[in-house]
N, C-alpha and C positions, 0 to 999 in steps of 0.2 A: 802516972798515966796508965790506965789499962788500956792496952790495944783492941781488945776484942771490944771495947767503947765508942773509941775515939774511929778507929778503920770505917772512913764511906767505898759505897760501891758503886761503881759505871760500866751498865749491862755490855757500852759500847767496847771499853775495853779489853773483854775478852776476846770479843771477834775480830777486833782491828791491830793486836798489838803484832801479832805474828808476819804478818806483812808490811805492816811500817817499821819493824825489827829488820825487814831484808833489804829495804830499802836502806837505813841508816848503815847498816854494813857497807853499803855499796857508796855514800856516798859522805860518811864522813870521815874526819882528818883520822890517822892511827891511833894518835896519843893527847894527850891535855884534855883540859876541861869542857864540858857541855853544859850549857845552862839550858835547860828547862823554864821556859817563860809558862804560869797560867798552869801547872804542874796539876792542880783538881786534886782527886783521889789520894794523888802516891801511886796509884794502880802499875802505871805505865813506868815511873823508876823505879818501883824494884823489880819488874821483868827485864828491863833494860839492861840500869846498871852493871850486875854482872856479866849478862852476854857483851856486854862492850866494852870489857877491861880489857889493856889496862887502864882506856879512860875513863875521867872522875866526869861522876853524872850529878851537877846540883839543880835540885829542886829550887823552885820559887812559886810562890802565889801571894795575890794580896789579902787574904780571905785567912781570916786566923784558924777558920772550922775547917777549912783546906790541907792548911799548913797542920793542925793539930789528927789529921788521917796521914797525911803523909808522913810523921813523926811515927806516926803507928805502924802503919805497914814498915815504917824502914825498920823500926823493933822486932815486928814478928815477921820479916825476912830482910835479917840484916847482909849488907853486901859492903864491903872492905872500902870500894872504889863511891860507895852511894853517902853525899851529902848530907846533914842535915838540911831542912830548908830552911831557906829566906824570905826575908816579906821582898816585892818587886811588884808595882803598879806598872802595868806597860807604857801608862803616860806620862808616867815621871820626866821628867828631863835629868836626873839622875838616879843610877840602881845603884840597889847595895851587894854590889858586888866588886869585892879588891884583887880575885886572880884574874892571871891573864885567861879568856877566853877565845875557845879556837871554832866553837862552835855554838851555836842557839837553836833548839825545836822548840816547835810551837803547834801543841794538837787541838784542833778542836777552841779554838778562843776566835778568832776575827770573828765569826758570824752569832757569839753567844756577848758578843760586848759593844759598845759603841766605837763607832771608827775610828774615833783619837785612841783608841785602843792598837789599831792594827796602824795607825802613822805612827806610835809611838814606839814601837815594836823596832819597825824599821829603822829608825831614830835611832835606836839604843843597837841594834846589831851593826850601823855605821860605825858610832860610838867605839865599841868594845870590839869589835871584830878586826885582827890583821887583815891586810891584802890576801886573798886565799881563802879567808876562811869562808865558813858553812852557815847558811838561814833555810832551816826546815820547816817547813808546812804542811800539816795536812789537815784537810775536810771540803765539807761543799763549796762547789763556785757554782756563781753562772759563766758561762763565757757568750762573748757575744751578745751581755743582756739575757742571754734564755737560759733557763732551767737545763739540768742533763737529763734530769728524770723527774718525771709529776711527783715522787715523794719528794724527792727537794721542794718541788715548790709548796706541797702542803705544810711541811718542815718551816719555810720561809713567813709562809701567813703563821702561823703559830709563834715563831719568836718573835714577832713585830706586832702581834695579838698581845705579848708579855712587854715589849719595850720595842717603840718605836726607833731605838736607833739602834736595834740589832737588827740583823739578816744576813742571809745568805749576801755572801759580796760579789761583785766580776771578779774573775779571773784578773781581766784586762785594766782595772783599777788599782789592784791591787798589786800587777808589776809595775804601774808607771807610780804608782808611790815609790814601790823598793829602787827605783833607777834614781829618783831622784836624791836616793841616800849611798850613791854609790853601789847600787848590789846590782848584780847583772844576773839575769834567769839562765838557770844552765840545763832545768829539765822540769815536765810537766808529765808524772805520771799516774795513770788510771788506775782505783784502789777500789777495793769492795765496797757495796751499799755506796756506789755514785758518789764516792769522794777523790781527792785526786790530792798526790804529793807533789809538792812544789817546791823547789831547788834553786836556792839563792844562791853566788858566790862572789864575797867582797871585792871588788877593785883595786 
């Protein structure tokens, strides 16, 4: 593998990791594993990983050109605690994943996938997540049906311009799926570029 090959890049991640870094401080477990659902790049775990040792951060995506940048970047900034990745469809009804997990982030996927994408999500953080634990979210919502910001919604025409069954989603949809998988909302907050972090915590 040459890395400087296989490394893709996401303009968005350099602007967004530093604040969704302060947030995951804040709101996940101390120790154990984090699964990475929809992982893209790699960008995001190997800036992570080490800031959040001593937990183990695993990568996952279904996408092998995904999986084969994130293989990369973990080569050309390796971190002790940073996985290898995994293949993980969010709509599986089973992952391939055999440790115990204390926690799940998820950047950037519900509105870039179809909806059995984001029930499935849920599903699997039911699944694999003890009482306690942690389901992170970040990117566009609407709430309330509306747009926060007219670039969302040109955002919104545009990925439904590529695949009708992606789009920006409700906020409010999107918790009353996670309740129905045992997750209860513990916080909803407001992140750069009109996106917003969303904080799930298992029952």
């Amino acid at each position: 593998m040459n890395p400087s090959h296989d490394r893709q890049f996401a303009p968005a991640t350099q602007r967004n990791r530093e604040p969704i870094l302060e947030v995951l401080l804040e709101v996940l477990p101390p120790a154990g594993t984090i699964l990475e659902i929809s992982s893209g790049t790699g960008e995001h775990a190997v800036f992570f990983a080490p800031r959040l040792a001593p937990r183990r951060w695993q990568p996952s995506d279904p996408s092998a050109i995904a999986r084969d940048s994130i293989a990369a970047w973990r080569e050309f900034e390796p971190a002790e605690n940073l996985a290898a990745p995994i293949e993980i469809d969010a709509r599986d009804s089973v992952w391939n994943v055999e440790d115990s997990i204390q926690a799940i982030v998820n950047i950037n996927m519900i509105h870039i996938a179809p909806w059995a994408a984001c029930l499935g999500l849920m599903a699997g953080a039911n699944r694999l997540l003890l009482p306690g634990g942690i389901l992170y979210l970040y990117g566009p919502y609407k709430q309330s049906g509306i747009h926060t910001a007219p670039s969302n919604e040109l955002f919104d025409d545009s990925l439904q311009l590529q695949n009708p069954e992606w789009g920006v989603r409700n906020l409010e949809d999107v918790v009353d799926a996670a309740q129905t998988q045992n997750l209860e909302l513990l916080k909803v907050l407001p992140m750069p570029a009109n996106n917003l972090s969303v904080v799930f915590q298992k029952q």
